[in-house]
C-alpha positions in Angstrom: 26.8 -24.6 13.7 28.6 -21.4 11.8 28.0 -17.8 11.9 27.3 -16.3 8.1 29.2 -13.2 7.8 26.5 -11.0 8.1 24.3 -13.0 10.2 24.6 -12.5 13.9 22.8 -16.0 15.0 24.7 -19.3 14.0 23.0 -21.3 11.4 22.1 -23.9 12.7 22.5 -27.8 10.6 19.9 -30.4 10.8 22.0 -32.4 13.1 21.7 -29.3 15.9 18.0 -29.7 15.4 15.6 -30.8 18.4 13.0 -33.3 16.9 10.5 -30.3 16.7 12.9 -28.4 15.1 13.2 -31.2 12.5 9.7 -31.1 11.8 9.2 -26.9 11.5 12.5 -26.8 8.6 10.9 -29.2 6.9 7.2 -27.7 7.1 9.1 -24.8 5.8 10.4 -26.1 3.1 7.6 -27.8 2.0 5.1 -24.7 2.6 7.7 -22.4 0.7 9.3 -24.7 -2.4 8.6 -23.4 -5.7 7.6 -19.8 -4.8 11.0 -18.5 -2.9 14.4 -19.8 -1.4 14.1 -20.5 1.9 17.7 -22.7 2.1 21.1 -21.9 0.8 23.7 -23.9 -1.0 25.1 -25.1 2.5 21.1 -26.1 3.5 21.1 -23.6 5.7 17.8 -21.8 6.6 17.7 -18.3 4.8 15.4 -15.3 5.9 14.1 -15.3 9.5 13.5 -19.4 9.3 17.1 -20.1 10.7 16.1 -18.1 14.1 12.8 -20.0 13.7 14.7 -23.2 14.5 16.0 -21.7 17.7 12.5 -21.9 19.2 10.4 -24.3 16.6 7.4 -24.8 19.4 6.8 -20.9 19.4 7.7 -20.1 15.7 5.7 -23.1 14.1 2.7 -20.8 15.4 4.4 -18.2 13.0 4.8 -19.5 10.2 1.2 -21.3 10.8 -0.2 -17.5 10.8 1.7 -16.3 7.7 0.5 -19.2 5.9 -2.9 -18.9 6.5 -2.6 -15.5 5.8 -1.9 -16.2 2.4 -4.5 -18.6 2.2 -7.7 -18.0 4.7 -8.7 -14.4 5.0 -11.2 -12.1 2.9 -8.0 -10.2 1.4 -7.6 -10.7 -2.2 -3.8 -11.8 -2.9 -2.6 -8.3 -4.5 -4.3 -7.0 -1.5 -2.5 -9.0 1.1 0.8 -8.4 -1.1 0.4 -4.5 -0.9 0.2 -4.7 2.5 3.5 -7.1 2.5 5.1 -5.1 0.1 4.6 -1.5 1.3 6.2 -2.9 5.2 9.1 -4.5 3.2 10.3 -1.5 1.9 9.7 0.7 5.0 11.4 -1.9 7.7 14.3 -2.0 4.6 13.7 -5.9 5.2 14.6 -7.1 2.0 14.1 -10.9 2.8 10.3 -10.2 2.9 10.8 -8.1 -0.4 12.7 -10.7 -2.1 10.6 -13.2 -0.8 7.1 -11.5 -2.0 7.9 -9.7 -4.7 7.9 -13.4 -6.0 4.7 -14.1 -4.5 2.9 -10.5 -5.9 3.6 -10.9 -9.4 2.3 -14.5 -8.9 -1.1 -12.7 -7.6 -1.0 -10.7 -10.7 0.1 -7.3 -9.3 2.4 -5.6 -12.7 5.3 -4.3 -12.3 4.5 -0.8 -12.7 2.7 -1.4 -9.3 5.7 -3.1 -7.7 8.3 -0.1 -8.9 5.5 2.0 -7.4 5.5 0.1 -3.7 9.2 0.1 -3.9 9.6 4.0 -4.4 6.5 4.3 -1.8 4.1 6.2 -4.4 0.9 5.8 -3.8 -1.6 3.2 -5.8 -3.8 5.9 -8.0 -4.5 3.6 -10.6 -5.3 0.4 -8.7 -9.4 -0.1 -7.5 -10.5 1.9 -4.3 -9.5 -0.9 -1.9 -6.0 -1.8 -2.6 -5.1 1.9 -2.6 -7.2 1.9 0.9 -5.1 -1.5 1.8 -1.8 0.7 1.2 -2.5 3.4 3.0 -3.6 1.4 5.9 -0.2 -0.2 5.9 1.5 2.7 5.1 -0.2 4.1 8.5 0.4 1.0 10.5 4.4 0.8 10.2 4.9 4.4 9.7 2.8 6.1 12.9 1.5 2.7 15.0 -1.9 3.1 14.7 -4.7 4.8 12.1 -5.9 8.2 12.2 -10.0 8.4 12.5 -11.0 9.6 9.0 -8.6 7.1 7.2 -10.2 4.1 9.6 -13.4 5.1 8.7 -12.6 4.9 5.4 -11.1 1.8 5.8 -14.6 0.6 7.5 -16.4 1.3 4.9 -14.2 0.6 2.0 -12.3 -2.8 3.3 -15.5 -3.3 6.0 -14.7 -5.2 9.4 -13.4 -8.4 9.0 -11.0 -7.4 6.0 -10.0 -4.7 8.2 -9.5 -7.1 11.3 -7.3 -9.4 8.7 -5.0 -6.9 7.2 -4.2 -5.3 10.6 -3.1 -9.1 11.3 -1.3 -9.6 8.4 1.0 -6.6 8.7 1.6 -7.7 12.4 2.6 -10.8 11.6 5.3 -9.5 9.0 6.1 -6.5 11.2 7.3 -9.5 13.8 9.4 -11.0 10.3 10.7 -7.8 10.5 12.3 -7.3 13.8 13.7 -10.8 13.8 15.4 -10.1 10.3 17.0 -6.6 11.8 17.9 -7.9 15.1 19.5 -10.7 13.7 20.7 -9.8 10.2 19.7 -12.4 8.8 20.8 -13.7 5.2 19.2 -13.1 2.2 19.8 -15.5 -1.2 22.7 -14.5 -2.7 22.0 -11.8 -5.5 18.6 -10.8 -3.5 18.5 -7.6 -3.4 19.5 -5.5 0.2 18.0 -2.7 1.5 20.1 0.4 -0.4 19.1 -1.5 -3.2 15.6 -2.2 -2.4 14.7 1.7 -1.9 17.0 3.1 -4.8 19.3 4.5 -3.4 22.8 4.7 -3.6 
């Protein structure tokens, strides 16, 4: 084990691995090659997946959720990566940013839309739900919970089960969140940080 200089956990080597913990880095890398870094030059585990090895048993139910997050609910792709997107930039977690802006142009969303996310204007020109799937993230991170007239809205713009989903997804990365703040954890070098991230100096 080490400790990265800006990573308050030890990253942990294969070798320090329990046999379940074995198993969840390489479901990770497997799930995640191709689209984003999830290891760096030392094969170290990158992002919140090094604290994931720490407790592989609970986590694999994590990155089980995420996954079929991206794969299994009624949200479209741009839909699930506004929702990604707009908690990136308000929990500063700029793994999650680094890791999905990837994944958003890959869904199609231009990067007009993205530079928009990043500066938190809101979606005019997109269709009526994925400016409705913003908001509700926006509402979510920002206050905890939904006001009445923008959940009704939501109802009957998103309808139930969307609703149910997207409320799910940004729990799921709000829990990505915490783990990458509380333990600072490392990013591929020359992804971007947080100042960065939100413009600013």
């Amino acid at each position: 084990m080490e400790l990265h200089q800006d990573n308050r956990l030890p990253l942990l080597d294969v070798e320090d691995l329990s046999p379940a913990g074995v198993e969840l880095r390489e479901k990770i890398i497997s799930t995640f090659h191709g689209t984003f870094d999830v290891v760096d030059s030392d094969e170290h585990m990158l992002g919140p997946f090094n604290a994931a090895l720490y407790s592989p048993e609970l986590h694999d139910l994590v990155v089980r959720l995420a996954t079929t997050s991206m794969t299994s609910t009624s949200l479209s792709g741009r839909e699930r990566e506004i929702a990604v997107l707009t908690l990136a930039v308000q929990r500063d977690a700029d793994y999650i940013w680094y890791a999905h802006e990837r994944v958003a142009r890959a869904a199609g969303l231009p990067e007009s839309v993205l530079r928009r996310i990043e500066s938190q204007q809101p979606l005019n020109t997109l269709d009526r739900r994925e400016q409705t799937v913003q908001r509700i993230s926006h509402s979510l991170v920002s206050r905890t919970n939904v006001p009445d007239s923008l959940y009704e809205e939501a109802v009957e713009v998103l309808g139930y089960r969307s609703l149910v989903e997207l409320v799910t997804v940004v729990g799921t990365y709000e829990l990505i969140a915490l783990h990458l703040a509380t333990f600072r954890c490392h990013s591929p070098d020359g992804a971007p940080g947080d100042h960065i991230l939100l413009g600013e100096d």
